[in-house]
Jmol script that loads the backbone (N, CA, C; Angstrom):
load data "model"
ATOM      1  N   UNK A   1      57.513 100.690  72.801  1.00  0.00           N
ATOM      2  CA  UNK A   1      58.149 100.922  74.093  1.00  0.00           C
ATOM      3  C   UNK A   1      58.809  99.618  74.530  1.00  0.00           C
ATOM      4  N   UNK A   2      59.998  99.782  74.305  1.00  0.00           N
ATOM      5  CA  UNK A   2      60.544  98.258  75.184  1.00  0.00           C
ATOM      6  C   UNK A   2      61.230  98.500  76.759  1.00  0.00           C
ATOM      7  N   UNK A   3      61.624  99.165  77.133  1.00  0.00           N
ATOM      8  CA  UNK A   3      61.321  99.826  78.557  1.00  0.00           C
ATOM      9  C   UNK A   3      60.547 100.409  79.441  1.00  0.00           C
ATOM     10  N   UNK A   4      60.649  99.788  80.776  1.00  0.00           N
ATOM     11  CA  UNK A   4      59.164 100.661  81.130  1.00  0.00           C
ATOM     12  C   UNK A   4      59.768 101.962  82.151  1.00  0.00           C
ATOM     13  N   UNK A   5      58.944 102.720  82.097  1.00  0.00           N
ATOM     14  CA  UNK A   5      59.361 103.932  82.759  1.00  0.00           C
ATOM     15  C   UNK A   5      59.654 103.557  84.116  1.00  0.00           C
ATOM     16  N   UNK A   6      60.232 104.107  85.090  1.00  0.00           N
ATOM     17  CA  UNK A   6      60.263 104.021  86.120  1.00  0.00           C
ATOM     18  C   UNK A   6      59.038 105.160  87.363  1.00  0.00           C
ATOM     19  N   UNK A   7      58.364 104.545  87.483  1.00  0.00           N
ATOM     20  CA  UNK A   7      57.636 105.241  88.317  1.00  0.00           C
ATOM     21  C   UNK A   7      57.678 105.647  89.673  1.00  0.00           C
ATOM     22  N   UNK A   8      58.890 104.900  90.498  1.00  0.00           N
ATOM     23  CA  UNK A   8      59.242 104.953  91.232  1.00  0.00           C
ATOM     24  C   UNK A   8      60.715 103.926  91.711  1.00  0.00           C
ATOM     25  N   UNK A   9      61.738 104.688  92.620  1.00  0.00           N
ATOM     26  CA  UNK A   9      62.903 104.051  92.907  1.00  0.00           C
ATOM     27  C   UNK A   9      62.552 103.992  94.325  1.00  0.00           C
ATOM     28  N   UNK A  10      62.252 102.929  94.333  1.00  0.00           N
ATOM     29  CA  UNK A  10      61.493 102.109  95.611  1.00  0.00           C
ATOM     30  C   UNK A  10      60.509 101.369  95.583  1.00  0.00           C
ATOM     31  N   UNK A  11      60.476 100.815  96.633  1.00  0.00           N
ATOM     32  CA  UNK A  11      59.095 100.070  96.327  1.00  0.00           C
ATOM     33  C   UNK A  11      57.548 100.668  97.218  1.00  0.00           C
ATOM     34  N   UNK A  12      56.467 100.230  96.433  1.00  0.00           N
ATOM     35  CA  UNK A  12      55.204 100.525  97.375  1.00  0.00           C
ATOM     36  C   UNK A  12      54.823  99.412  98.226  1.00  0.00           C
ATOM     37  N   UNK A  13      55.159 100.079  99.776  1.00  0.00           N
ATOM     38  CA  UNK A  13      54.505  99.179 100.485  1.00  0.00           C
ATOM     39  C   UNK A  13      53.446  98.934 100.445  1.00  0.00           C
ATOM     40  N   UNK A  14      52.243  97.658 100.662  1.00  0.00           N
ATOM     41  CA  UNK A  14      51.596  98.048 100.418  1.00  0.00           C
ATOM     42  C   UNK A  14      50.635  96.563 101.359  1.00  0.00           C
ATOM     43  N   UNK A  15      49.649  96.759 102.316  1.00  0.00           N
ATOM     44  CA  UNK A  15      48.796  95.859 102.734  1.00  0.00           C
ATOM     45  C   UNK A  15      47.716  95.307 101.621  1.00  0.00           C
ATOM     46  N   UNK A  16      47.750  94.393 101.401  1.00  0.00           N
ATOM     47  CA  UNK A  16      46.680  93.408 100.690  1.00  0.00           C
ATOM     48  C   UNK A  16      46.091  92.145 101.245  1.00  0.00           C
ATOM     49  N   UNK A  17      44.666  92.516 100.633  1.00  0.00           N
ATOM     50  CA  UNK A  17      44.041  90.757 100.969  1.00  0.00           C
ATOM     51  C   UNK A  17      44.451  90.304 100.231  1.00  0.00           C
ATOM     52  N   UNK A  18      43.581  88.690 100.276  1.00  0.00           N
ATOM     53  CA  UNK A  18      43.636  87.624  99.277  1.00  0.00           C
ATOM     54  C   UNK A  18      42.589  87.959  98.240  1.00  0.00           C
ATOM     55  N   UNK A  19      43.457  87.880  97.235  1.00  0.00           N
ATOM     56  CA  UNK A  19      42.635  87.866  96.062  1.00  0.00           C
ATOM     57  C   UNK A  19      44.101  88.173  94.743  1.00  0.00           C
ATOM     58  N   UNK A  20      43.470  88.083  93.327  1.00  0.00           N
ATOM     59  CA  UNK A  20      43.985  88.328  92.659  1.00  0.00           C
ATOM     60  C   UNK A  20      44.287  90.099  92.437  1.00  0.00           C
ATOM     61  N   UNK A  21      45.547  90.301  91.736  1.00  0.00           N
ATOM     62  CA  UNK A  21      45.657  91.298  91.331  1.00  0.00           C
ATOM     63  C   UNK A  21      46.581  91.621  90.162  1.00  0.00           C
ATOM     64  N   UNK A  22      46.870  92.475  89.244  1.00  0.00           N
ATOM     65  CA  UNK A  22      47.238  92.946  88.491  1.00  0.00           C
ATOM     66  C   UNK A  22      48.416  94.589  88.604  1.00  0.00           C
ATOM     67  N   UNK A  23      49.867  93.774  88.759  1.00  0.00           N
ATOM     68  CA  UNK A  23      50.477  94.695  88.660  1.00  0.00           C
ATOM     69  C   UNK A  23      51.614  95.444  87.836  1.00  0.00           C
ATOM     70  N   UNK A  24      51.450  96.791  87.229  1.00  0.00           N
ATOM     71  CA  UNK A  24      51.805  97.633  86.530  1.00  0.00           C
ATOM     72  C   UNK A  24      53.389  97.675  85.692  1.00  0.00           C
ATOM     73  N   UNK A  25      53.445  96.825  84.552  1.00  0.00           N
ATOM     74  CA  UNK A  25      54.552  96.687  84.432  1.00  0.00           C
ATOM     75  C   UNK A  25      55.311  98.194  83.116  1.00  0.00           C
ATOM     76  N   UNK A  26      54.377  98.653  83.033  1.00  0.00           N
ATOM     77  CA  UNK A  26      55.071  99.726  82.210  1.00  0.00           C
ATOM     78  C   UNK A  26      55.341 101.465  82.663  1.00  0.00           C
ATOM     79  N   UNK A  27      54.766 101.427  84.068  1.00  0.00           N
ATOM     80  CA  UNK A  27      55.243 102.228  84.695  1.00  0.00           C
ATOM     81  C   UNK A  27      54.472 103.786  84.144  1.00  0.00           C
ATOM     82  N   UNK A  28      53.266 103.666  83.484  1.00  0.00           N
ATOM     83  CA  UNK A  28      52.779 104.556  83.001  1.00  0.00           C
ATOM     84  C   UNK A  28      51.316 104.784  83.521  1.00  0.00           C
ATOM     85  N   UNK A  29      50.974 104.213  84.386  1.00  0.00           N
ATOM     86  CA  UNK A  29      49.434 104.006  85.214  1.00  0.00           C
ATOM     87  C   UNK A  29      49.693 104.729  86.503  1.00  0.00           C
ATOM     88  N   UNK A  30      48.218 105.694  86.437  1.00  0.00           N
ATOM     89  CA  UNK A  30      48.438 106.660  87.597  1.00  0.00           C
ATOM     90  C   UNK A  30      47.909 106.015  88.916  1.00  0.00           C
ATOM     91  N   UNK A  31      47.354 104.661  88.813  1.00  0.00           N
ATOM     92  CA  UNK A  31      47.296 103.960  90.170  1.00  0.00           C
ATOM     93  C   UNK A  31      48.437 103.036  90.648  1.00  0.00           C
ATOM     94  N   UNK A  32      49.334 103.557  90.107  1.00  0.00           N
ATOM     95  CA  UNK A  32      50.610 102.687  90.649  1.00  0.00           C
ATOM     96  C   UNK A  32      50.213 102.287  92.266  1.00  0.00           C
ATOM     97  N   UNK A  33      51.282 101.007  92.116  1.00  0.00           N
ATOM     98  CA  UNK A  33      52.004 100.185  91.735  1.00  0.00           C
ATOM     99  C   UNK A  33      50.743  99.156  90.668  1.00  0.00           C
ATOM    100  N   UNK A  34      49.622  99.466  90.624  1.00  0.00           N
ATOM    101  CA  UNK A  34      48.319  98.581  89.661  1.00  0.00           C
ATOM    102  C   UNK A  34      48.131  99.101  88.305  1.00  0.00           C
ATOM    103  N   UNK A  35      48.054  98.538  87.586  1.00  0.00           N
ATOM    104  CA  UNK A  35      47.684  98.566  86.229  1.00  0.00           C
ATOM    105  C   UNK A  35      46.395  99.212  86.233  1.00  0.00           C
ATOM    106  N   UNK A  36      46.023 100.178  85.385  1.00  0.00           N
ATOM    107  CA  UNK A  36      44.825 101.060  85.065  1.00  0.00           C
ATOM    108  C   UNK A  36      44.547 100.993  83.315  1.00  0.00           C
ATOM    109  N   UNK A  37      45.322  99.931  82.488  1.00  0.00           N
ATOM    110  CA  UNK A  37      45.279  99.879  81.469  1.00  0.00           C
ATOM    111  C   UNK A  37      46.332 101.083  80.620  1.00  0.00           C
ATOM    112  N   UNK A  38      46.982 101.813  80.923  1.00  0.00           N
ATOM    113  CA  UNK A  38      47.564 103.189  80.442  1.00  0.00           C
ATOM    114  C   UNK A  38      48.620 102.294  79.865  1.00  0.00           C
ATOM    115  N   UNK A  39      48.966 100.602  79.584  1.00  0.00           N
ATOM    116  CA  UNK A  39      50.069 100.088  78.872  1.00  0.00           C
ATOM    117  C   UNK A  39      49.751 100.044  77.181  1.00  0.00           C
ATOM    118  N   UNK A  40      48.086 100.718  77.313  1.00  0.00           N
ATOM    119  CA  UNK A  40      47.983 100.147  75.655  1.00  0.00           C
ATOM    120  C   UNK A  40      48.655 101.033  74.466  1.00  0.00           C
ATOM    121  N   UNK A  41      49.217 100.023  73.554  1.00  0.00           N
ATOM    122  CA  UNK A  41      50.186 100.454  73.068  1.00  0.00           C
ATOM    123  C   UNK A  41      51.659 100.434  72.783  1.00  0.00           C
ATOM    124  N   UNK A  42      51.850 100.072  74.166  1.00  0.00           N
ATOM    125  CA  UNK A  42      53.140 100.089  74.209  1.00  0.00           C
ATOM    126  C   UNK A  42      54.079  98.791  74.373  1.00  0.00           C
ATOM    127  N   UNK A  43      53.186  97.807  74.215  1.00  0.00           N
ATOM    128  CA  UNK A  43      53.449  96.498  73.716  1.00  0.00           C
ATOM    129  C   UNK A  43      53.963  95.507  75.338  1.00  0.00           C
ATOM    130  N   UNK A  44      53.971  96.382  76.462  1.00  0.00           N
ATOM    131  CA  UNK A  44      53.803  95.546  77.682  1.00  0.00           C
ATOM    132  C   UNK A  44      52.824  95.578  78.087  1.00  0.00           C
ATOM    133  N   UNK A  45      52.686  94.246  79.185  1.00  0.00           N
ATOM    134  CA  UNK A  45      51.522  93.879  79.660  1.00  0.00           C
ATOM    135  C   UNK A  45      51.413  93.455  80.891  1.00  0.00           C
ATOM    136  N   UNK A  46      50.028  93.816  81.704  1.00  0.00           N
ATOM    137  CA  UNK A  46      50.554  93.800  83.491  1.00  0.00           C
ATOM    138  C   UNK A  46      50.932  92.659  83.826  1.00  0.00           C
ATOM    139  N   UNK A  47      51.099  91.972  84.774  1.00  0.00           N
ATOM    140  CA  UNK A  47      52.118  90.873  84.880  1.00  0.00           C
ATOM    141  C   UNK A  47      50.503  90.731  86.465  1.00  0.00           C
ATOM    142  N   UNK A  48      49.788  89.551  86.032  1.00  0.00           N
ATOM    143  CA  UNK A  48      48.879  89.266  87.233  1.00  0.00           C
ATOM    144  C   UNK A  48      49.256  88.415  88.405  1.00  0.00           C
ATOM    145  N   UNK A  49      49.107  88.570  89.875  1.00  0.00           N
ATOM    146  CA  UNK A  49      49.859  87.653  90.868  1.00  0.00           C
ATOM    147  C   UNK A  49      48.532  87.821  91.760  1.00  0.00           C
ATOM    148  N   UNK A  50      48.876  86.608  92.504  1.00  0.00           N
ATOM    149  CA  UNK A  50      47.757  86.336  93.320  1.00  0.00           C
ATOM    150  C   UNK A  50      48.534  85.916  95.094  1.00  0.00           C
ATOM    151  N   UNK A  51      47.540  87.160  95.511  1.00  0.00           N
ATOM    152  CA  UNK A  51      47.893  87.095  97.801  1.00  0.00           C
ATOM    153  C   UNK A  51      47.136  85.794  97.869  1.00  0.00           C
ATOM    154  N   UNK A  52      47.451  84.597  98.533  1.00  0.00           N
ATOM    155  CA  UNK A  52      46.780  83.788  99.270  1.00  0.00           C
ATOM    156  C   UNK A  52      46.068  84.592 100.662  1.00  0.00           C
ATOM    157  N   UNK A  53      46.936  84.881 101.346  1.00  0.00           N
ATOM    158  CA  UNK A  53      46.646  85.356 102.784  1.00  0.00           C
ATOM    159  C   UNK A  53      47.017  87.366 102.870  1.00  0.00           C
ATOM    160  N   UNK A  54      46.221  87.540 103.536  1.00  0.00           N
ATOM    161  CA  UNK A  54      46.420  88.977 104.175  1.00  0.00           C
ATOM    162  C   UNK A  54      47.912  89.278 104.025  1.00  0.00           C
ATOM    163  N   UNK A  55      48.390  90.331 103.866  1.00  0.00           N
ATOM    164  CA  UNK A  55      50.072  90.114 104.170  1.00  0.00           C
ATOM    165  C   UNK A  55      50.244  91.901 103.390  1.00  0.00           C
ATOM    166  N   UNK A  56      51.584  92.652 104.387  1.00  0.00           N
ATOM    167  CA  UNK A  56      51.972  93.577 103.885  1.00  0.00           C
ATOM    168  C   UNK A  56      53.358  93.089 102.685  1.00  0.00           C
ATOM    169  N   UNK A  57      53.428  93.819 101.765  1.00  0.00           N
ATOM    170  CA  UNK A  57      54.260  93.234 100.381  1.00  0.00           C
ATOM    171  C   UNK A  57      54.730  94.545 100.246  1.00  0.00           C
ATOM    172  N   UNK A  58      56.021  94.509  98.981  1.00  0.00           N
ATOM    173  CA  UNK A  58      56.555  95.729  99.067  1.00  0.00           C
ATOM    174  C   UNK A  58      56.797  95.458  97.159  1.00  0.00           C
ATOM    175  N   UNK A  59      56.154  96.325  96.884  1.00  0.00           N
ATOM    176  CA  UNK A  59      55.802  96.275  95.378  1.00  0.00           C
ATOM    177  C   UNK A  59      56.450  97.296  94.409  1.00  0.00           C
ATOM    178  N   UNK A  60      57.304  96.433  93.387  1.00  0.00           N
ATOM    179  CA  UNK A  60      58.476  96.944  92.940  1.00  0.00           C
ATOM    180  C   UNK A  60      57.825  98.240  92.038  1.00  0.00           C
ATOM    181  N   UNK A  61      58.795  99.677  92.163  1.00  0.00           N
ATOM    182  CA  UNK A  61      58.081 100.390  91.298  1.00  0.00           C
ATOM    183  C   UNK A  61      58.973 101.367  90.206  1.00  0.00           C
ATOM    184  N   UNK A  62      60.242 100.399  90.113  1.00  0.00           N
ATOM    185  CA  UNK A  62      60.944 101.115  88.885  1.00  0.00           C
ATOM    186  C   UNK A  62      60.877 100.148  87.973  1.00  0.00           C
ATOM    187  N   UNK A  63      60.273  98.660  87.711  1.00  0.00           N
ATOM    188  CA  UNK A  63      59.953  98.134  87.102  1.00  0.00           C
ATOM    189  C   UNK A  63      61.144  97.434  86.900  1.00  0.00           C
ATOM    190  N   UNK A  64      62.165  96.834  87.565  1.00  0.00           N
ATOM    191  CA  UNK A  64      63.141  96.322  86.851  1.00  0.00           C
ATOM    192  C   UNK A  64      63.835  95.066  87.616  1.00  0.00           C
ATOM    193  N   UNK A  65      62.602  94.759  88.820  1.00  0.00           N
ATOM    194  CA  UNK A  65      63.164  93.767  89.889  1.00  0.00           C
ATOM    195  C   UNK A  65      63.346  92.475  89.270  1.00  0.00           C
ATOM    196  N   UNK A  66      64.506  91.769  89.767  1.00  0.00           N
ATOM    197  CA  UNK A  66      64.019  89.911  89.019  1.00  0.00           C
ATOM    198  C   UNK A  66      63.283  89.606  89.722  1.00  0.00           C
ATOM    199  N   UNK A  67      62.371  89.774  90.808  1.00  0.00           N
ATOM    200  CA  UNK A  67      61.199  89.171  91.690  1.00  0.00           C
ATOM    201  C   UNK A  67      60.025  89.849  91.391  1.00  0.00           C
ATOM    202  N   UNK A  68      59.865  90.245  90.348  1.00  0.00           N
ATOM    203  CA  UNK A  68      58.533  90.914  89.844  1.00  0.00           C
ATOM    204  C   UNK A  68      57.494  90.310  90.295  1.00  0.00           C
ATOM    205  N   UNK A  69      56.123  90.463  90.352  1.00  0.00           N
ATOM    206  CA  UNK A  69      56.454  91.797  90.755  1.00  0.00           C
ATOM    207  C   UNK A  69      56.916  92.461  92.175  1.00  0.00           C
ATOM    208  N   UNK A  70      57.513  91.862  92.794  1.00  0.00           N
ATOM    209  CA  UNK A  70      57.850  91.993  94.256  1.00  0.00           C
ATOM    210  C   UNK A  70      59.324  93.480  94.354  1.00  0.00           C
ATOM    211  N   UNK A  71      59.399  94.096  94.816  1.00  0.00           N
ATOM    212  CA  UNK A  71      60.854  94.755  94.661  1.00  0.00           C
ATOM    213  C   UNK A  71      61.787  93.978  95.692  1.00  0.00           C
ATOM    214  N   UNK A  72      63.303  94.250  94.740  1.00  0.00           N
ATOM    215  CA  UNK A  72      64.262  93.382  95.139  1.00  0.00           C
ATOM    216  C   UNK A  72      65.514  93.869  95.402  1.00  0.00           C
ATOM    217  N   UNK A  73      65.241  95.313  95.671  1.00  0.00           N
ATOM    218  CA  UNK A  73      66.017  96.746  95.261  1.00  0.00           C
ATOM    219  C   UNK A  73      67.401  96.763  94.132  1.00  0.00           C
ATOM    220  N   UNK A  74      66.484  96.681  93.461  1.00  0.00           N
ATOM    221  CA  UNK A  74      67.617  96.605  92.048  1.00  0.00           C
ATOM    222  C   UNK A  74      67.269  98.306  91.914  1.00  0.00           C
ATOM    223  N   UNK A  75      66.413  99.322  91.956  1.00  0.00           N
ATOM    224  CA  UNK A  75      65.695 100.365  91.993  1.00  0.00           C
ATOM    225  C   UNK A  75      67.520 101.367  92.479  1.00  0.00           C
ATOM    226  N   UNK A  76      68.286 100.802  93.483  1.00  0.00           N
ATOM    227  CA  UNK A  76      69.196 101.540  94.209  1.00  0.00           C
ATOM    228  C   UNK A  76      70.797 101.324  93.262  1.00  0.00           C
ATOM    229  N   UNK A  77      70.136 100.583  92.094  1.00  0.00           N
ATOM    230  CA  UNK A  77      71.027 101.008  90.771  1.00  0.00           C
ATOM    231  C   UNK A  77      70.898 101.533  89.798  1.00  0.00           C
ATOM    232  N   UNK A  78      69.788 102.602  89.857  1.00  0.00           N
ATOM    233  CA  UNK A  78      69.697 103.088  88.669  1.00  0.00           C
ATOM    234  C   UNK A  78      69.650 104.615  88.840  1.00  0.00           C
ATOM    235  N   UNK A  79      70.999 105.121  88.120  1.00  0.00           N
ATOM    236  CA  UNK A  79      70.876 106.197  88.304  1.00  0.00           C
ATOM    237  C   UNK A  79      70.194 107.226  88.196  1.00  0.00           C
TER     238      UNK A  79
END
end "model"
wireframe off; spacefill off
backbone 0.3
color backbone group
């Protein structure tokens, strides 16, 4: 798989603490926008980022932002 699916054209808003997390870069995990492991195989791998502080984020979910994992609405070019 050298593309990742698009799981969504938009992003998930989404409130988080601080802490580490792990997010979903092949677009095949049913806890989107998070990795559930469903990449094995397919030769991508979740891409891990870490919240310092509390904060609502908006989390890219067609997989194709240059601010990964953040969305950057690149999502509103793909047809």
């Amino acid at each position: 798989m050298t593309d990742p699916v698009v799981a969504k054209k938009g992003a998930y808003p989404i409130e988080l603490e601080p802490g580490e997390y792990w997010w979903c870069t092949c677009g095949l995990a049913k806890s989107q926008p998070f990795c559930d492991g469903s990449h094995q195989g397919t030769g991508l791998e979740p891409q891990a980022f870490t919240i310092t502080e509390k904060q609502t984020v908006g989390l890219c979910g067609c997989k194709r932002s240059a601010a990964k994992p953040f969305c950057d609405g690149t999502h509103k070019t793909i047809g």
